[in-house]
N, C-alpha and C positions, 0 to 999 in steps of 0.2 A: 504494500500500500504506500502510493506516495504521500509528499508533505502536503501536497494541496488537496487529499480526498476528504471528500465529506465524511468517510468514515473513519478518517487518521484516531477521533479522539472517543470511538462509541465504546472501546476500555473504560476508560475513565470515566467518561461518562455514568457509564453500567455502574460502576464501581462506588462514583458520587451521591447517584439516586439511592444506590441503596443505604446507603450509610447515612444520607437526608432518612431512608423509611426507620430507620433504628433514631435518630436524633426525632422523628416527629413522634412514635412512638413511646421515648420517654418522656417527652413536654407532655403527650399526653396523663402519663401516669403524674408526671408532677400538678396539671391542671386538676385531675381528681383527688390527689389530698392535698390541692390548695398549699402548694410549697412555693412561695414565690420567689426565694432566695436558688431553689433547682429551676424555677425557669428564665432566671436570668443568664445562668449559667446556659443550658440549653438552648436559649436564643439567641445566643454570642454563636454558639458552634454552629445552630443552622444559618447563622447570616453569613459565619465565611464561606461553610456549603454551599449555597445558594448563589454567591457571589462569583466563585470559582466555575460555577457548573454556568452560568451566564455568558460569562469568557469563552467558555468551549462552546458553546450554540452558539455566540456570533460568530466563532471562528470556523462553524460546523454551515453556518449559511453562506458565509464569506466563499467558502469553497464550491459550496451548490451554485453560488451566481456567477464565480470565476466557469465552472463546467458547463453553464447554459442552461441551469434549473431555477426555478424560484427558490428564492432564499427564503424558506419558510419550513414546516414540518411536510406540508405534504409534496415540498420537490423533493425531502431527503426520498421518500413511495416514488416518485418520478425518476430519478439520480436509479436507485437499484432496481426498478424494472426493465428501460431504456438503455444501462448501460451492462448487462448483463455481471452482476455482479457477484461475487462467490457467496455461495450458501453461507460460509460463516457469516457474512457481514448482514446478510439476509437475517438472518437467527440473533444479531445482536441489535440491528433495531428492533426485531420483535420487542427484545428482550426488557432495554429500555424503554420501550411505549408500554409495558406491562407494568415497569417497575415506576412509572411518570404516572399512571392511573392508580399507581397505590396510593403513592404520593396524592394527588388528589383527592381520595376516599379519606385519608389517615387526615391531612390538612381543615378538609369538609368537616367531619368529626370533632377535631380540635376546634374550628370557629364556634361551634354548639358549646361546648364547653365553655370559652369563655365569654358567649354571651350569657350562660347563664348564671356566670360571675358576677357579670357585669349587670345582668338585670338585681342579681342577691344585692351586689352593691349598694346599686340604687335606691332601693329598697330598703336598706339600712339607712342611707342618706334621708330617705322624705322621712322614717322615722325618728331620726334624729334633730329634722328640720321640721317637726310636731305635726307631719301632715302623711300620717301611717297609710292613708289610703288613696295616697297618690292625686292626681289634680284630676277635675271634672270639669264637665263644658256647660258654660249657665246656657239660658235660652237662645241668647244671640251666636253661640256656636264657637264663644271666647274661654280661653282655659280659665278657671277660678281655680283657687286654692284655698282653703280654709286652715291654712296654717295660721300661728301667729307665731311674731317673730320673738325669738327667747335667745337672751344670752348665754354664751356657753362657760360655764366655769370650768377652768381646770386649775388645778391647786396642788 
């Protein structure tokens, strides 16, 4: 495989996705016991993931529009149809679009979680902010709030 093939970096690639499915993985477990000290760590390591695996997909399109494919996911389908390319390389995009739909499932999963963090949050917020039951819309379809406003002591 030469330096300019779309498929020079689908190794690493393979290799990055999956270690992103094991780093999303554990954010997962830290979002279910609410460890925010383990998800800061784990959101450090998926960002440089993410960052690296970026670099290889532009340099992975860069190579499709140098060969006369669109520089997108589906010239890399155009690139190995058209130029008859070896089964191995065949078998590691599968591989990667399998392992890029995990990654989207496990991702999917994770936003659920912390939105419902984030709704818990909130929730603690309006009750803190004397208004446990969240704001209502008067007749004219304006939000009201029947909080009142209370100073917070801390001591």
């Amino acid at each position: 495989m030469n330096a300019d093939s779309p498929a020079q970096s689908l190794k690493e690639e393979i290799s990055l996705t999956a270690e992103l499915i094991d780093i999303l993985k554990r954010e997962q477990a830290q979002l279910i016991a609410a460890d925010i000290n383990g998800l800061v760590a784990v959101t450090e390591e998926k960002a440089r993931i993410v960052a690296r695996m970026t670099v290889l997909t532009e340099q992975r399109y860069r190579a499709l529009a140098g060969a006369g494919f669109d520089g997108v996911e589906g010239g890399m389908r155009s690139w190995i149809d058209q130029s008859a390319q070896p089964t191995d390389i065949e078998q590691a995009w599968q591989e990667l679009l399998r392992l890029a739909q995990s990654v989207k499932n496990l991702n999917s999963t994770n936003g659920l979680l912390i939105g419902k963090h984030m709704m818990h949050n909130q929730q603690a917020l309006n009750v803190l902010r004397g208004n446990p039951g969240g704001n209502f819309y008067g007749p004219d379809g304006q939000a009201t709030s029947s909080s009142r406003t209370r100073g917070l002591v801390v001591g």
